[in-house]
GUTORTI-899386 format. One record per atom (N, C-alpha, C): residue number from 1; residue in three letters; y, z, x. Coordinates in Angstrom, 2 decimals. Layout:
<r loro="NUM" rose="ALA" py="Y" pz="Z" px="X"/>
...
//
This chain:
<r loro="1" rose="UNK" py="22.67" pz="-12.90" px="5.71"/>
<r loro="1" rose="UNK" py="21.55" pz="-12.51" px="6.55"/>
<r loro="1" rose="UNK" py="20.61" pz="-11.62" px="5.75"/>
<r loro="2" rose="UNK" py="19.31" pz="-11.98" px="5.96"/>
<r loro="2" rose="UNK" py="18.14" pz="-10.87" px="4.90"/>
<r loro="2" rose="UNK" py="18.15" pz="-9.94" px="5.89"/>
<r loro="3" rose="UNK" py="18.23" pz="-8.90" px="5.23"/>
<r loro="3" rose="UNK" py="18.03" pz="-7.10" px="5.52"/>
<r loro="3" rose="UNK" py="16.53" pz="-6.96" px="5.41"/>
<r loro="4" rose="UNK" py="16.21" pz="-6.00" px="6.33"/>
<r loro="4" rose="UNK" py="14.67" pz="-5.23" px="6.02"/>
<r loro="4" rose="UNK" py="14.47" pz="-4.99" px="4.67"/>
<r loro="5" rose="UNK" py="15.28" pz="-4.55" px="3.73"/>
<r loro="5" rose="UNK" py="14.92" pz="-4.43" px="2.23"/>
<r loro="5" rose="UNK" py="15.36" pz="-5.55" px="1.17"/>
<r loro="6" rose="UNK" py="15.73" pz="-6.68" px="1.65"/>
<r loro="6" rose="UNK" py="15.65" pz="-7.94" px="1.01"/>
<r loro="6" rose="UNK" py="13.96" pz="-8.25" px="1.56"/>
<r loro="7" rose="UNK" py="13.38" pz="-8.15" px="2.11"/>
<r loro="7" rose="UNK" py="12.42" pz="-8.83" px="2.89"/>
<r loro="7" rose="UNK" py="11.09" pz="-7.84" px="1.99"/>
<r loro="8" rose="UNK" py="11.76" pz="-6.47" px="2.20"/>
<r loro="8" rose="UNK" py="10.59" pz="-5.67" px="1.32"/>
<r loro="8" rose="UNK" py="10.71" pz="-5.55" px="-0.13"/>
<r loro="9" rose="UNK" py="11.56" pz="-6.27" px="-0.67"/>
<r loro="9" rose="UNK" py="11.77" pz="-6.59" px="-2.51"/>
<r loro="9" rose="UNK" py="11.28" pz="-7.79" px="-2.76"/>
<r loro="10" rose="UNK" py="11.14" pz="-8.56" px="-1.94"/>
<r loro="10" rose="UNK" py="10.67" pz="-9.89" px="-1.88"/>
<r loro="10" rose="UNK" py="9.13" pz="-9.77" px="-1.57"/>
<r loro="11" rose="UNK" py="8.27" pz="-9.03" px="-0.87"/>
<r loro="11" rose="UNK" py="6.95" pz="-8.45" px="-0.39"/>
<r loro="11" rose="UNK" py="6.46" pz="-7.62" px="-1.73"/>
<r loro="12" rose="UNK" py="7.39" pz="-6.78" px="-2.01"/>
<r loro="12" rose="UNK" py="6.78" pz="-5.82" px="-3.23"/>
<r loro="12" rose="UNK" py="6.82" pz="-7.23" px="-4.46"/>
<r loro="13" rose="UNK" py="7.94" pz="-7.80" px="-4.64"/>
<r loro="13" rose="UNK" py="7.63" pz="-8.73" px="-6.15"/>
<r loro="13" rose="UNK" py="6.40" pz="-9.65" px="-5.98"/>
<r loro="14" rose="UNK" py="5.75" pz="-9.99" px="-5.21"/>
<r loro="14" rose="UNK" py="5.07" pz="-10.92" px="-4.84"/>
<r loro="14" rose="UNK" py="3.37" pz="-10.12" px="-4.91"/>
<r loro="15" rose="UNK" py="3.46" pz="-9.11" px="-4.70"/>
<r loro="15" rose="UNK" py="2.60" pz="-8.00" px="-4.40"/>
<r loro="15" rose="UNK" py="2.49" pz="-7.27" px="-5.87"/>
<r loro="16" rose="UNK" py="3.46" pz="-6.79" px="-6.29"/>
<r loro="16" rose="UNK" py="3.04" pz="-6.62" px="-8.14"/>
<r loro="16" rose="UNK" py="2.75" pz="-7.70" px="-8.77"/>
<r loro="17" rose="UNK" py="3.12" pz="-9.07" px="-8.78"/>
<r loro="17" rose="UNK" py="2.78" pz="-10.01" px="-9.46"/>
<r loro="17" rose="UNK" py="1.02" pz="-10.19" px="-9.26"/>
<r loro="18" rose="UNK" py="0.37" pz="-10.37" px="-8.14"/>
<r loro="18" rose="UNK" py="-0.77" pz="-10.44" px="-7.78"/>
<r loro="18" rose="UNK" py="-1.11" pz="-9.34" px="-8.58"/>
<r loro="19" rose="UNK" py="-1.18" pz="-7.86" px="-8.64"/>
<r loro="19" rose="UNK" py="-1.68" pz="-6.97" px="-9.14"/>
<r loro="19" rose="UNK" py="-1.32" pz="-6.48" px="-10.24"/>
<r loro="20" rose="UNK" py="-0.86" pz="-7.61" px="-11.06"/>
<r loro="20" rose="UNK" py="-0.27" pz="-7.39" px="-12.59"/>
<r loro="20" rose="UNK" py="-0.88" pz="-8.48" px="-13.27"/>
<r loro="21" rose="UNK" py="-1.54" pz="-9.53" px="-12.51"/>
<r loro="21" rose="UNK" py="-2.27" pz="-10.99" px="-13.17"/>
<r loro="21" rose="UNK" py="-3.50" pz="-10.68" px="-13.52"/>
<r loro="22" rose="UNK" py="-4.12" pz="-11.47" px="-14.66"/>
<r loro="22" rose="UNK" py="-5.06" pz="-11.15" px="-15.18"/>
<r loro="22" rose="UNK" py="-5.89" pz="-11.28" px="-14.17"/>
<r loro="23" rose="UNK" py="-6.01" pz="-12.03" px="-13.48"/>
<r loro="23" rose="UNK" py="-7.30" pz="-13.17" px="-12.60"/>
<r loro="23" rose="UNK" py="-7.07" pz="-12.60" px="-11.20"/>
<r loro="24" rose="UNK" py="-6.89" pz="-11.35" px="-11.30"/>
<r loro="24" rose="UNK" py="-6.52" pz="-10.32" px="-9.69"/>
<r loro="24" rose="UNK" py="-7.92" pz="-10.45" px="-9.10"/>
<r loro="25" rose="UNK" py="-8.05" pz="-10.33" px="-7.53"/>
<r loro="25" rose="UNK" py="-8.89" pz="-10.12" px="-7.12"/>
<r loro="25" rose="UNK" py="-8.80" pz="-9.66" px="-6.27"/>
<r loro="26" rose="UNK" py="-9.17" pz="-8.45" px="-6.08"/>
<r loro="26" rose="UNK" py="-8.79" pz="-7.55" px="-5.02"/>
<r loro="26" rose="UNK" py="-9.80" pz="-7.72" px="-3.87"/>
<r loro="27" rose="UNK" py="-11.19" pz="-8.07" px="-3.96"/>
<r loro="27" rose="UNK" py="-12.19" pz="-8.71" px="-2.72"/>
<r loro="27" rose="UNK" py="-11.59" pz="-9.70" px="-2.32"/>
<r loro="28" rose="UNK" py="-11.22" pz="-10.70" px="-2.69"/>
<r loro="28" rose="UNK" py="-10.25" pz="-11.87" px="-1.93"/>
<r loro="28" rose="UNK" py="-8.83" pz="-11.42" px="-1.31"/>
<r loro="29" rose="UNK" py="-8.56" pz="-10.47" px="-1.74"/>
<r loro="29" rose="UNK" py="-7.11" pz="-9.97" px="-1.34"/>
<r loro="29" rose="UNK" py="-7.57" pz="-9.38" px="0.07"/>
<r loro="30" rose="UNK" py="-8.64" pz="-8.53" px="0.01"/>
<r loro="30" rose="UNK" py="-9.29" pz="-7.60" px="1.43"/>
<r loro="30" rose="UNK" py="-9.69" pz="-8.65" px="2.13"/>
<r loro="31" rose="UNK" py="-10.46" pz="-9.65" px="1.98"/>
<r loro="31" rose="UNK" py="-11.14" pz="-10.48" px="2.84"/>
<r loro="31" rose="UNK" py="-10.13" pz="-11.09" px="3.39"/>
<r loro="32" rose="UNK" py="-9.05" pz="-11.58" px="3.07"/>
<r loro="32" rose="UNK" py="-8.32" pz="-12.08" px="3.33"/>
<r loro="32" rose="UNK" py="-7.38" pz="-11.38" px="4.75"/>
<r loro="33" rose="UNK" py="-6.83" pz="-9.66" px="4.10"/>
<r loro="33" rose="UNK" py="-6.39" pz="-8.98" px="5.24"/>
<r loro="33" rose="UNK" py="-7.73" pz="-8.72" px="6.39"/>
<r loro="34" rose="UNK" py="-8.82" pz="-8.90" px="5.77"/>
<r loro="34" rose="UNK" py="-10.36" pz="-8.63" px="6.95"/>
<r loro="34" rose="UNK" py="-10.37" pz="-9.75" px="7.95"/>
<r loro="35" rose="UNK" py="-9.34" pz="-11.15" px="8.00"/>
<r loro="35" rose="UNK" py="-9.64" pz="-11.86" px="8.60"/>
<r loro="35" rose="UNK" py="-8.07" pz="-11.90" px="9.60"/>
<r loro="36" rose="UNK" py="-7.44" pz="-11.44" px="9.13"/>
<r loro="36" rose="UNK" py="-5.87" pz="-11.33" px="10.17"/>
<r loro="36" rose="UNK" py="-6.22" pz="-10.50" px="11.06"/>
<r loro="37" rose="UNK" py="-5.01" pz="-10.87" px="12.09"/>
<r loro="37" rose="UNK" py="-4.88" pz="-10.67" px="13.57"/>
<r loro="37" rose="UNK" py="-5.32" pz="-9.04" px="13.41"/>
<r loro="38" rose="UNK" py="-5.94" pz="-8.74" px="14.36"/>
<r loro="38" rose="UNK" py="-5.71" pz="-6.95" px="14.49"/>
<r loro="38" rose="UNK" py="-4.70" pz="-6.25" px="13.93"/>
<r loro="39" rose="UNK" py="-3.37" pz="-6.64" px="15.03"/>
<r loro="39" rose="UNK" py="-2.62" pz="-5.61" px="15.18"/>
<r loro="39" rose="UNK" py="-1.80" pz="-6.01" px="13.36"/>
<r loro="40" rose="UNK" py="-2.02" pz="-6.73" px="12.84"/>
<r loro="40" rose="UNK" py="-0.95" pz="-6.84" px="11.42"/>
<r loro="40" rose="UNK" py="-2.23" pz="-6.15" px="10.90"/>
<r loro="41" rose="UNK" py="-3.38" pz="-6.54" px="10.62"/>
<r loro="41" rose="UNK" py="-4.06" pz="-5.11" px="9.82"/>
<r loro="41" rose="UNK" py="-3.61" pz="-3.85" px="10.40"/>
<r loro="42" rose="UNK" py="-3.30" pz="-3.38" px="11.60"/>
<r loro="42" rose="UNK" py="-3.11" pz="-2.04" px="11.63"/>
<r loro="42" rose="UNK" py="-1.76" pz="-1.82" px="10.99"/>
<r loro="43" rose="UNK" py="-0.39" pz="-2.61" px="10.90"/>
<r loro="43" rose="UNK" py="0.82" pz="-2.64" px="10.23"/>
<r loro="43" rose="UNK" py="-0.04" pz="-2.54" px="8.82"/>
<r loro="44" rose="UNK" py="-0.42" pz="-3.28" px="8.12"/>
<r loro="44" rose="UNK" py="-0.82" pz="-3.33" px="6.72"/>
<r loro="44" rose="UNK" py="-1.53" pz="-1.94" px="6.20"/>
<r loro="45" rose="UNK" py="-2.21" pz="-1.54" px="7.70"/>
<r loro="45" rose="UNK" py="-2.72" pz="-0.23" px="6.62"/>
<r loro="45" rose="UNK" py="-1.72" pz="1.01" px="7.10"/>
<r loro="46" rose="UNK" py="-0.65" pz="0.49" px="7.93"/>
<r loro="46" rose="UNK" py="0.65" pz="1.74" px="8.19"/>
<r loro="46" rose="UNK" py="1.20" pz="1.50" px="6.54"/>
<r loro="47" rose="UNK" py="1.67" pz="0.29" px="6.14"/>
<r loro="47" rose="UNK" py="2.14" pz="0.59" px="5.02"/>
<r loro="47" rose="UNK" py="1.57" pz="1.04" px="3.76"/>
<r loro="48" rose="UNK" py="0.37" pz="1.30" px="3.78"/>
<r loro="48" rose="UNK" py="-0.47" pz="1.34" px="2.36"/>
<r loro="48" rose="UNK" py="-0.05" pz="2.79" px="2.99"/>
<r loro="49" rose="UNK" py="-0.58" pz="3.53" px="3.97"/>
<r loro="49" rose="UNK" py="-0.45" pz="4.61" px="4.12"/>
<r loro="49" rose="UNK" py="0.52" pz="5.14" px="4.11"/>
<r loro="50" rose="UNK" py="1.41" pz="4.71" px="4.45"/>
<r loro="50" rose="UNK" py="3.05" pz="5.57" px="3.76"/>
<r loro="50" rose="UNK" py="3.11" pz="5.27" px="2.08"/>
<r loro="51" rose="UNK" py="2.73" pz="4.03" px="1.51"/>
<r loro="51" rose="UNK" py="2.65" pz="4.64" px="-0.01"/>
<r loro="51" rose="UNK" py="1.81" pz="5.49" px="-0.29"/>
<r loro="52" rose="UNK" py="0.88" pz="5.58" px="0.19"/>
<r loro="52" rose="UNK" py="-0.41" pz="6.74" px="-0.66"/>
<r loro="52" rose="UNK" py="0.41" pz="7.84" px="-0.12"/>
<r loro="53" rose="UNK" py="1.16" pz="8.36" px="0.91"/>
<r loro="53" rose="UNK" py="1.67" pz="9.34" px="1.28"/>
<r loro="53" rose="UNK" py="2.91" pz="9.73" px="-0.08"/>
<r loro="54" rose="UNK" py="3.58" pz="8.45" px="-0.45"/>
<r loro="54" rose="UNK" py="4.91" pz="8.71" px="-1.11"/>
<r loro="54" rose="UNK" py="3.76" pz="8.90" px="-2.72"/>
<r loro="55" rose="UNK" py="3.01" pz="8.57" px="-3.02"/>
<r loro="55" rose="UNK" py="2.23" pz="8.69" px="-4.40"/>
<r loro="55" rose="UNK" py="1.83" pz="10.33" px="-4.06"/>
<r loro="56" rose="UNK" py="1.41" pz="10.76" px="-3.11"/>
<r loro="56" rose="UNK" py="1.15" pz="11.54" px="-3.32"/>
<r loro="56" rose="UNK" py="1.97" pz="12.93" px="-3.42"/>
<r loro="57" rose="UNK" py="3.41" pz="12.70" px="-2.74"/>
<r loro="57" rose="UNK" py="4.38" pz="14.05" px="-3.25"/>
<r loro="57" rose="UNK" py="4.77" pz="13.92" px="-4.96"/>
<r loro="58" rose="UNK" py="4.41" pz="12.51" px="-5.77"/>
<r loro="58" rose="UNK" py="4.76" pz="12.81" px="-7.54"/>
<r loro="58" rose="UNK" py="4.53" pz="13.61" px="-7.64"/>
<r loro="59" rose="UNK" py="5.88" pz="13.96" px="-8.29"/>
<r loro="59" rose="UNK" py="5.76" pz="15.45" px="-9.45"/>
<r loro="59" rose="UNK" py="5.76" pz="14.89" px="-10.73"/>
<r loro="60" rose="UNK" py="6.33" pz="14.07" px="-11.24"/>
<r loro="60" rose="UNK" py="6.13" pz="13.80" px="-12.53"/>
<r loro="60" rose="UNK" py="4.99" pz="12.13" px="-12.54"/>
<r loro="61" rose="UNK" py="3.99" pz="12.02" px="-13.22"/>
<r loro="61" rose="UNK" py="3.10" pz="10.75" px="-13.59"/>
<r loro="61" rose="UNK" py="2.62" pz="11.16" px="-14.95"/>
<r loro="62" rose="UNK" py="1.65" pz="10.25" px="-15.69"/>
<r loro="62" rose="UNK" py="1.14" pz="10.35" px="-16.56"/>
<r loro="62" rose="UNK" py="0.19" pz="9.73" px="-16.08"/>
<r loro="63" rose="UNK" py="-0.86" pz="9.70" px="-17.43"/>
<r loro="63" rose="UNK" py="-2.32" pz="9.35" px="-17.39"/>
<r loro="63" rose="UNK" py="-2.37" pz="7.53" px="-16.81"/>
<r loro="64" rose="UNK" py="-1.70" pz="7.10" px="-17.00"/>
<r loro="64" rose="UNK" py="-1.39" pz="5.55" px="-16.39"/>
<r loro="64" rose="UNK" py="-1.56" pz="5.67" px="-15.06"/>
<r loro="65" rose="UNK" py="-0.84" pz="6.17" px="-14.17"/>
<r loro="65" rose="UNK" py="-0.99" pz="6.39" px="-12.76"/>
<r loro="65" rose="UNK" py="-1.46" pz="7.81" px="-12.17"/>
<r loro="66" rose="UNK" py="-2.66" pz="8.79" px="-12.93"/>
<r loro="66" rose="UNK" py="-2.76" pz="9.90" px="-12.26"/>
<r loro="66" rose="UNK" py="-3.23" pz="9.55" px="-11.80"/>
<r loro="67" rose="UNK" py="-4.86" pz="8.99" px="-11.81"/>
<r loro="67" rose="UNK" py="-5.82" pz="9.03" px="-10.75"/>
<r loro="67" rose="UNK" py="-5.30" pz="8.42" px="-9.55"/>
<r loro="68" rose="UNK" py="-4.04" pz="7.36" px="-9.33"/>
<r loro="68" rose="UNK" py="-3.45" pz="7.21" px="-8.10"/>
<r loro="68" rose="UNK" py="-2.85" pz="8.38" px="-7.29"/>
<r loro="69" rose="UNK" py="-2.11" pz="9.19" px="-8.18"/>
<r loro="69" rose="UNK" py="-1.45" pz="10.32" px="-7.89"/>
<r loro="69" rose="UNK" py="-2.88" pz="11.28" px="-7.21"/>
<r loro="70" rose="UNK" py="-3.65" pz="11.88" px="-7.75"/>
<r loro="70" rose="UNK" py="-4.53" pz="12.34" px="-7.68"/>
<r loro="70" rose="UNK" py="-5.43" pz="12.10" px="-6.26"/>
<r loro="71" rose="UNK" py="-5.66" pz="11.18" px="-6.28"/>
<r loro="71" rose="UNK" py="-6.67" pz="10.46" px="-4.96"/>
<r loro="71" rose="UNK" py="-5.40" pz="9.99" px="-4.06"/>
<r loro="72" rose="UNK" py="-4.51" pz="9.93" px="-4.02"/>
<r loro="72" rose="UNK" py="-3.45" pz="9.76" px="-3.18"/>
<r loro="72" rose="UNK" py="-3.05" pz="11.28" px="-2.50"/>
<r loro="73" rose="UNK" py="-2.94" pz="12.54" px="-3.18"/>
<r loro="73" rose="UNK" py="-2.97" pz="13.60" px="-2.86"/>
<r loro="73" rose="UNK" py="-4.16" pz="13.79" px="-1.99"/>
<r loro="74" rose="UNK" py="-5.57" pz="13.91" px="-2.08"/>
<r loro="74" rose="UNK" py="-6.52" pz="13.79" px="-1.27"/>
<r loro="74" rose="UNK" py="-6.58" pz="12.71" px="-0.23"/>
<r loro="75" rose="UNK" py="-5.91" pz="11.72" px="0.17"/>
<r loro="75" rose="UNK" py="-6.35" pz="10.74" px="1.28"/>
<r loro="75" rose="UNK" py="-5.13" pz="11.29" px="2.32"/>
<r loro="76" rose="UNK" py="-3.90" pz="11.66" px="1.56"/>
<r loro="76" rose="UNK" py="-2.73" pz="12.16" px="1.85"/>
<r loro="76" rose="UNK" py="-3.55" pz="13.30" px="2.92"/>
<r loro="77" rose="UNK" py="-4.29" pz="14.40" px="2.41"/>
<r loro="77" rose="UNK" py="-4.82" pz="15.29" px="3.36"/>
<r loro="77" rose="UNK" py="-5.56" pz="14.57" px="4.07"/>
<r loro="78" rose="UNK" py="-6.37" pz="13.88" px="4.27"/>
<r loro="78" rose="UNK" py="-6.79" pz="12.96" px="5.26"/>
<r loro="78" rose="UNK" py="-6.55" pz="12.84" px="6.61"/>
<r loro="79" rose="UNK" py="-4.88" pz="11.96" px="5.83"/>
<r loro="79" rose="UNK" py="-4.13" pz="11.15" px="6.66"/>
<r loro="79" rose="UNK" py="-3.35" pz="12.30" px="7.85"/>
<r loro="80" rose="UNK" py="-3.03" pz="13.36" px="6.62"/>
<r loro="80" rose="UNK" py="-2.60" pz="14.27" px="7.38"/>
<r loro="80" rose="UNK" py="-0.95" pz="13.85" px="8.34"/>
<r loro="81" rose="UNK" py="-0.46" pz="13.01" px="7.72"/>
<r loro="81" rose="UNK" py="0.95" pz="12.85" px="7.98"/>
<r loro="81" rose="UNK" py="0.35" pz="11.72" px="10.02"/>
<r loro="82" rose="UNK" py="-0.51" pz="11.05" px="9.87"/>
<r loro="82" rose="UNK" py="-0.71" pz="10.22" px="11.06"/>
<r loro="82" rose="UNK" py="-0.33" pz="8.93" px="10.64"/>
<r loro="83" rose="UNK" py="0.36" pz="8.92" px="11.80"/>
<r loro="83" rose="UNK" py="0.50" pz="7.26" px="12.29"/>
<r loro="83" rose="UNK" py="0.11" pz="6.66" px="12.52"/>
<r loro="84" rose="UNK" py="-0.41" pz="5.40" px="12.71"/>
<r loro="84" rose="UNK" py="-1.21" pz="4.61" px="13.25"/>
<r loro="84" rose="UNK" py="-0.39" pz="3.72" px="13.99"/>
<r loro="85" rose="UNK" py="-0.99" pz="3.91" px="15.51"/>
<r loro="85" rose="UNK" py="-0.33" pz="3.20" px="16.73"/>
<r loro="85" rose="UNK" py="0.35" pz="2.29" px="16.67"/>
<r loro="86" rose="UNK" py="0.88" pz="1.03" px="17.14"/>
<r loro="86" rose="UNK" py="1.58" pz="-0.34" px="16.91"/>
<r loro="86" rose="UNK" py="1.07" pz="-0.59" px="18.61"/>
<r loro="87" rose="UNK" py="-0.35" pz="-1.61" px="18.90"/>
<r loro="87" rose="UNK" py="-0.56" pz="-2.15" px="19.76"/>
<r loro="87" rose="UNK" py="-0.33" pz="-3.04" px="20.09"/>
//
């Protein structure tokens, strides 16, 4: 039986591969979530927002991933530890 984290190792490999290919396109990637149902964009941006939340407690990065670290710390205050509903 797949587990919630067979399902999210399988989501993340599929998801670095896209954003590790030369020929990435991140406007087709948005347009794409710009055209799904409501309520899975609001899931999609619960999960971006718990990573920018988890990027933003790094204590250790380097110059490769600061400015994630960095601007993840600022959206992090933003977000301010909110949820976004499940309608």
């Amino acid at each position: 039986m797949e587990t919630s984290k067979d399902r999210a190792d399988k989501a993340y490999e599929v998801l670095a591969q896209f954003a590790n290919g030369m020929n990435r396109d991140g406007a087709q990637f948005a347009d794409r979530v710009m055209r799904e149902h409501r309520t899975i964009q609001q899931s999609i941006f619960q999960l971006f927002a718990v990573v920018i939340e988890e990027w933003a407690k790094q204590e250790h990065f380097d110059q490769r991933n600061a400015y994630t670290i960095e601007k993840s710390r600022e959206i992090s205050k933003v977000l301010d530890g909110i949820s976004a509903p499940f309608i």
